[in-house]
C-alpha positions in Angstrom: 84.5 123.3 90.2 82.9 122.3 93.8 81.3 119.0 94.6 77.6 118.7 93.7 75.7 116.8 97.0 76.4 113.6 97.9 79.3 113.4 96.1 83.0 114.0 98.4 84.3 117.5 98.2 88.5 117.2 97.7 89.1 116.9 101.6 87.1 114.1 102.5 88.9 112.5 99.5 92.3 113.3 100.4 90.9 111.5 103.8 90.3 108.6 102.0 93.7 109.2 100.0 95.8 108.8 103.7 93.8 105.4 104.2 95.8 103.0 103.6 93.5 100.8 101.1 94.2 103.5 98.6 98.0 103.0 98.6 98.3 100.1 95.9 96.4 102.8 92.9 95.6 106.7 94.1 95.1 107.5 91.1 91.4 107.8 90.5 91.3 109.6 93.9 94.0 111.9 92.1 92.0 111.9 89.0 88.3 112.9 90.8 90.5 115.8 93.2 91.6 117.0 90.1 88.1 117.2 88.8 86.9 119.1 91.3 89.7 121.6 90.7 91.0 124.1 93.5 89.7 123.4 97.2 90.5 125.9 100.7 92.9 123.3 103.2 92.1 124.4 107.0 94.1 122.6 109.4 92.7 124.7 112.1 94.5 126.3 115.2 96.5 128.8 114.5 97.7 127.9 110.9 96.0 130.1 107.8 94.1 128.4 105.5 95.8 127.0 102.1 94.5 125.6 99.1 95.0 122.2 97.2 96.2 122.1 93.7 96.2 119.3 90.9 96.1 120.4 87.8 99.7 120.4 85.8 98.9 124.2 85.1 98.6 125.1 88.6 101.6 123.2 90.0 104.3 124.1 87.8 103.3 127.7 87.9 103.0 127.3 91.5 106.7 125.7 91.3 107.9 128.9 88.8 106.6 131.4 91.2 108.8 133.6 92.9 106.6 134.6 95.0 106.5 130.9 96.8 108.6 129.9 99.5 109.8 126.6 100.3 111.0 127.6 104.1 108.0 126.0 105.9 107.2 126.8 109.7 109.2 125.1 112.3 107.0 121.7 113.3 106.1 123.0 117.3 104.7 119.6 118.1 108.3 118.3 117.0 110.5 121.0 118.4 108.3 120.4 121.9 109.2 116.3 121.7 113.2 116.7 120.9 115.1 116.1 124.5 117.2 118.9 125.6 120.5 117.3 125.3 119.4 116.6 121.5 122.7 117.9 118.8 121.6 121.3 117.7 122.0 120.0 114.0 118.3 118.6 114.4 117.5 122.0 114.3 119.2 123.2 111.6 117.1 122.7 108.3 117.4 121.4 105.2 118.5 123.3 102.7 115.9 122.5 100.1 113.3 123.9 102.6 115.8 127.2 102.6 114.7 130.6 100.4 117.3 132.5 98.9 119.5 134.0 100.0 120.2 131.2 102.4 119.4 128.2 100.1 121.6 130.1 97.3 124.5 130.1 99.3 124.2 126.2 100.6 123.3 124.9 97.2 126.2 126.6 95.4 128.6 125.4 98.5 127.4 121.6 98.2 127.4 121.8 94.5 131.1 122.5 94.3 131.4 119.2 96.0 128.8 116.9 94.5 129.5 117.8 90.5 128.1 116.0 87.3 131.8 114.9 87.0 131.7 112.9 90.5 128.2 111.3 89.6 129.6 110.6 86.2 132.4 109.1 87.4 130.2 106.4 89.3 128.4 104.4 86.7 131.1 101.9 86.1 131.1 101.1 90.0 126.4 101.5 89.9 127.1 98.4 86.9 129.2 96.5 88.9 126.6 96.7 92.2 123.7 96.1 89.8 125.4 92.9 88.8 126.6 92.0 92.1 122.8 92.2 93.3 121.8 90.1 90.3 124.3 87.8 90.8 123.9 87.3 94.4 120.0 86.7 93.5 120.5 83.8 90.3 122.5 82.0 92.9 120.1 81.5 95.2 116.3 79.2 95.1 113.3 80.6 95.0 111.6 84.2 94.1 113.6 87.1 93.6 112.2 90.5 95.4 112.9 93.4 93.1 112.7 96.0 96.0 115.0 94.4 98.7 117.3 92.4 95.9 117.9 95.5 93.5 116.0 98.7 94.2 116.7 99.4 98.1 120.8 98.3 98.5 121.4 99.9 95.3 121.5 103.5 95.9 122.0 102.9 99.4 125.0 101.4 99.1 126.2 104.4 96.5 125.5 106.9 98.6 126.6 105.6 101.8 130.1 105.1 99.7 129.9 108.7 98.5 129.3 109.7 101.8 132.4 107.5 103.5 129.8 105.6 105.6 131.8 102.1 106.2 129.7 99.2 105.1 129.2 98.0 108.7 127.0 100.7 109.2 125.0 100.8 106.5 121.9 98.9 107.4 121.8 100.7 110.7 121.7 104.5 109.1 119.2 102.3 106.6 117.1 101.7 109.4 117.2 105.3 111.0 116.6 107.1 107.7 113.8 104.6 107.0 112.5 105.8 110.9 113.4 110.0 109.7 110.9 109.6 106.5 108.0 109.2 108.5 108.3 112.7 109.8 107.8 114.2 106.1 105.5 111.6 104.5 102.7 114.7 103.8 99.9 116.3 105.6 101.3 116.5 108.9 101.4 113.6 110.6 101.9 113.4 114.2 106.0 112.5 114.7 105.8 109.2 116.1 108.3 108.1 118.9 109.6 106.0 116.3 110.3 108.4 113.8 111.9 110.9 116.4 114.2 108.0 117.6 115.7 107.7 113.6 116.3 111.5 113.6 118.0 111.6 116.6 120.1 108.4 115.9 121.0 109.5 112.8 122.1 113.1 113.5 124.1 111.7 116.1 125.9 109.2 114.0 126.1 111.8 111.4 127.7 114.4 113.9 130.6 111.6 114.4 131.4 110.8 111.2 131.4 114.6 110.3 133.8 115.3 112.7 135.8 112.3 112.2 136.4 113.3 108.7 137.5 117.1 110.1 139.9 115.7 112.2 141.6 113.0 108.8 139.9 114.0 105.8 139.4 111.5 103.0 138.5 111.3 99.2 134.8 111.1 100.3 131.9 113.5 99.3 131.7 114.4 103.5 135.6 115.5 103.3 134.9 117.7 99.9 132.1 119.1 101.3 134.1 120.3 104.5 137.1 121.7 102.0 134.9 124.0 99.8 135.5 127.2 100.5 134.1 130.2 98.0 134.9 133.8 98.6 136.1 133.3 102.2 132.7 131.1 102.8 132.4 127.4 104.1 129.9 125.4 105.9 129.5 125.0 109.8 129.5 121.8 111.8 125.7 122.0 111.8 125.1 123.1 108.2 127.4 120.1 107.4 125.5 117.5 109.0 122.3 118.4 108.0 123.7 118.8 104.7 124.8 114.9 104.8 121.7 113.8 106.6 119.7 115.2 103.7 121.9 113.4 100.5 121.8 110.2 102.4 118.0 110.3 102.7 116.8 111.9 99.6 119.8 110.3 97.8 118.4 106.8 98.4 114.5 107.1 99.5 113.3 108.6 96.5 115.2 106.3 94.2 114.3 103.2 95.9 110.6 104.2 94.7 111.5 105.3 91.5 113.6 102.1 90.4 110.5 99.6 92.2 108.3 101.6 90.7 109.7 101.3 87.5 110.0 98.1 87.6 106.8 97.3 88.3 105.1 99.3 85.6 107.5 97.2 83.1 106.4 94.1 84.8 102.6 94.9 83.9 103.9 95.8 80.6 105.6 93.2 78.9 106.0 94.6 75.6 107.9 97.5 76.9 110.0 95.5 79.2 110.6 93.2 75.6 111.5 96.3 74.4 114.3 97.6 77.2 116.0 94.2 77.0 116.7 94.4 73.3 117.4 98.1 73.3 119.1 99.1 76.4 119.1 103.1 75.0 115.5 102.8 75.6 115.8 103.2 79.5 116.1 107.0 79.7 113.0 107.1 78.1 111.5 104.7 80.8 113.0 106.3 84.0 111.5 109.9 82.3 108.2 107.7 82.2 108.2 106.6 85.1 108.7 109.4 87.0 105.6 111.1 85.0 103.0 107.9 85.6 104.1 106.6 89.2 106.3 109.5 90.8 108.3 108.3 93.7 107.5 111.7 95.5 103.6 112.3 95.3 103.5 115.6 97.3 105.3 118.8 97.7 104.3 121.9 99.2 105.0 126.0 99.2 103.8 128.9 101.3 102.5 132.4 100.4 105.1 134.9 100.7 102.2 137.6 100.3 98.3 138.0 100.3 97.1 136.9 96.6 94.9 135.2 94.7 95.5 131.9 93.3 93.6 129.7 91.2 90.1 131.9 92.6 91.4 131.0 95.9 92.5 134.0 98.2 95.1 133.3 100.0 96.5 135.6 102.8 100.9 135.7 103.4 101.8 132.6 105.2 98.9 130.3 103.4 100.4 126.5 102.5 99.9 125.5 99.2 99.6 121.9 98.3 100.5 120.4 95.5 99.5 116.5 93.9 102.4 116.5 91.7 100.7 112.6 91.1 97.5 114.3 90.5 99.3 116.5 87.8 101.1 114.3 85.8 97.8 112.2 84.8 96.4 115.6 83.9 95.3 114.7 80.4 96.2 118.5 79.3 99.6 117.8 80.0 99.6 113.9 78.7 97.5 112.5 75.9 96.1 108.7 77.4 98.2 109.7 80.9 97.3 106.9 82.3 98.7 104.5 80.2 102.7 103.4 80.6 104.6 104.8 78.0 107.8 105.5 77.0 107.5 106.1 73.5 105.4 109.0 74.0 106.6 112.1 72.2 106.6 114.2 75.0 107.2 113.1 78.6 106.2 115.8 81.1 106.5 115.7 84.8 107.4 117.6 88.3 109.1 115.0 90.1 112.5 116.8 90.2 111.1 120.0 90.8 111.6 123.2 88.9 114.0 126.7 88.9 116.5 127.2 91.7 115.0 123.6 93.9 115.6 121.6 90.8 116.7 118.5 92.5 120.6 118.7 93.2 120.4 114.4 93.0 119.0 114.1 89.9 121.1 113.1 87.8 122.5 110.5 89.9 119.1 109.1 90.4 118.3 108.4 86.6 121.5 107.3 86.3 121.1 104.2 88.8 117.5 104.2 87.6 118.8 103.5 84.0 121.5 100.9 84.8 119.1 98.9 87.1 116.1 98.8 84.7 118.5 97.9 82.0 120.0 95.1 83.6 117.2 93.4 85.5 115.4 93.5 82.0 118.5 91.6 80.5 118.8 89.1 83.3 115.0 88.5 83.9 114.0 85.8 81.2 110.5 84.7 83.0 109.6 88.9 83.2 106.4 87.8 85.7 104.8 89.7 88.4 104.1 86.5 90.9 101.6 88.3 93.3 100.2 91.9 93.5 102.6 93.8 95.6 102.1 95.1 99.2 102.7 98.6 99.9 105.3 101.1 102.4 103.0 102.7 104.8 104.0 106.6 103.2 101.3 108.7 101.4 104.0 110.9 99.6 107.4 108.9 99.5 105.0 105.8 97.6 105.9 102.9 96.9 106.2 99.0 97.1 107.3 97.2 99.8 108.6 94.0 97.9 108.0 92.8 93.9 108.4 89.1 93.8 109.2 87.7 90.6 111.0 84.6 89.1 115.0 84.4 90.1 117.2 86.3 87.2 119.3 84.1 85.4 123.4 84.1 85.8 125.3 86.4 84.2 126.7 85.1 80.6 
């Protein structure tokens, strides 16, 4: 479907999607993209043109195909900015942005290291921060802000203790990582001097702790992931620290969004947040939710690993293909009413972890933390009121609120 005149075709409202009025609800610019079905993305210069997807159909067969890569181009305009004396671990990618056989071998090396059984072993110690943050909040006067109270420290303080990162340190690698983001918030954005500084503080602080851990090895995920070996195979110095740089990000930015996010959706839903506090096995359901209705990632992306067609788009080898995972999940083929907040739908279907071999590695420690937070501030929030709509982070793809103020929680007991 193409737009009739006068009406915008899906670029011009993506344009209006980057603006920043659009951050508190995208969704019925998700909704009238979706509408308009498959549309050509020219960036111009010397990249090949792409296409835009949004239906649920089209992005998880996009996500299924084999014949999409997830290994990206090198970003010129950042490689051209990066000093010279910059650690070669900047350039040294991420493994989720790796094809096979090279993101085989790092996944299967990092996943001997960060098992179920370590993340299960963690939800005692995720309690006893969820309480501490609640407790810390009931003591104090005023409004409580769900994001910087609960949802940011949270899994930033459980993976920076995974990690071995000593607590004095933790809001400065907060700080850098927030900085890093920036550089993969969705259609390209220029790299800010800002943004560069976070990557290059953080890879430097990251190359330290590495190799402090080399040289006295602890019972931290960074010292397990320097002992795996497998058949003779380990990971380098670099490989390491990108490795780390990407589970301290990814293992706290996304879930930051997804606890605020759902947070807020119970907040504007009182009957389901009545609901969670009297039945706590209720919150699975309502982290699944959640991630369907208000994804914490919006956007992900492949590339053509061959000349094909694709949705009546033809696409030659190299071609970006975009996906609105957010789009996708309101696609009412996939979800009867999707835009209501539900968790007692019979069927919760969504992207937001991915799918096949770049399933999210975190995800189960992200519902995890997810589930013990909602529970909790449920529990411990007796006036469950939104006080003022909430302001926004600046990011298009990693979305999210900035701050939820609502009435202090009440003590423990």
């Amino acid at each position: 479907m193409t737009a009739t005149a006068g009406t915008p075709t899906v670029l011009e409202l993506i344009g209006m999607l980057v603006d920043p009025a659009a951050r508190p609800d995208p969704y019925p610019l998700y909704a009238r993209i979706r509408e308009l079905g498959p549309a050509v993305l020219d960036l111009g210069g010397e990249e090949v043109p792409g296409v835009v997807l949004s239906s649920y159909r089209e992005c998880e067969a996009v996500l299924r195909d084999p014949r999409m890569s997830s290994q990206r181009s090198r970003n010129r305009r950042l490689s051209d900015l990066l000093p010279a004396d910059a650690p070669s671990s900047v350039g040294q990618r991420w493994f989720l942005s790796l094809d096979p056989p090279d993101h085989t071998r790092l996944r299967r090396l990092v996943s001997a290291a960060f098992t179920a059984r370590r993340v299960g072993q963690l939800a005692g110690r995720i309690s006893e921060l969820v309480d501490g943050l609640l407790d810390r909040a009931a003591e104090r006067e005023g409004e409580f802000d769900v994001v910087e109270g609960l949802a940011y420290p949270l899994p930033m303080t459980v993976i920076c203790e995974m990690l071995g990162v000593p607590e004095a340190d933790q809001e400065q690698v907060r700080e850098w990582s927030s900085r890093l983001t920036r550089l993969i918030d969705g259609f390209g954005a220029t790299p800010s001097e800002e943004s560069l500084q976070g990557l290059l503080a953080l890879n430097v602080y990251l190359n330290e702790l590495v190799g402090s851990r080399q040289a006295d090895p602890g019972d931290d995920l960074v010292s397990a992931l320097i002992a795996v070996r497998e058949d003779g195979d380990s990971l380098s110095h670099d490989e390491l620290v990108s490795i780390v740089a990407l589970l301290l990000v990814a293992g706290h930015e996304t879930t930051v969004n997804l606890i605020a996010n759902g947070a807020l959706a119970l907040l504007r839903h009182p009957d389901h947040f009545a609901a969670l506090r009297g039945s706590p096995e209720l919150a699975a359901a309502v982290v699944e939710e959640t991630l369907r209705y208000d994804p914490p990632v919006q956007i992900t992306a492949r590339v053509t690993t061959e000349d094909m067609e694709l949705s009546g788009v033809r696409l030659r080898r190299g071609a970006p293909v975009v996906l609105l995972l957010a789009a996708a999940h309101r696609d009412p083929e996939a979800a009867g009413n999707p835009d209501l907040f539900d968790p007692r739908r019979s069927e919760i279907r969504h992207l937001a972890f991915g799918l096949g071999p770049h399933f999210c590695l975190g995800a189960p420690l992200a519902r995890l933390e997810a589930r013990l937070a909602l529970t909790r501030l449920a529990q411990r929030l007796p006036e469950p009121a939104l006080l003022r709509d909430p302001p926004y982070r600046e990011h298009v793809n990693l979305r999210g609120p900035r701050s939820i103020s609502v009435p202090r929680p009440a003590s423990a007991g």
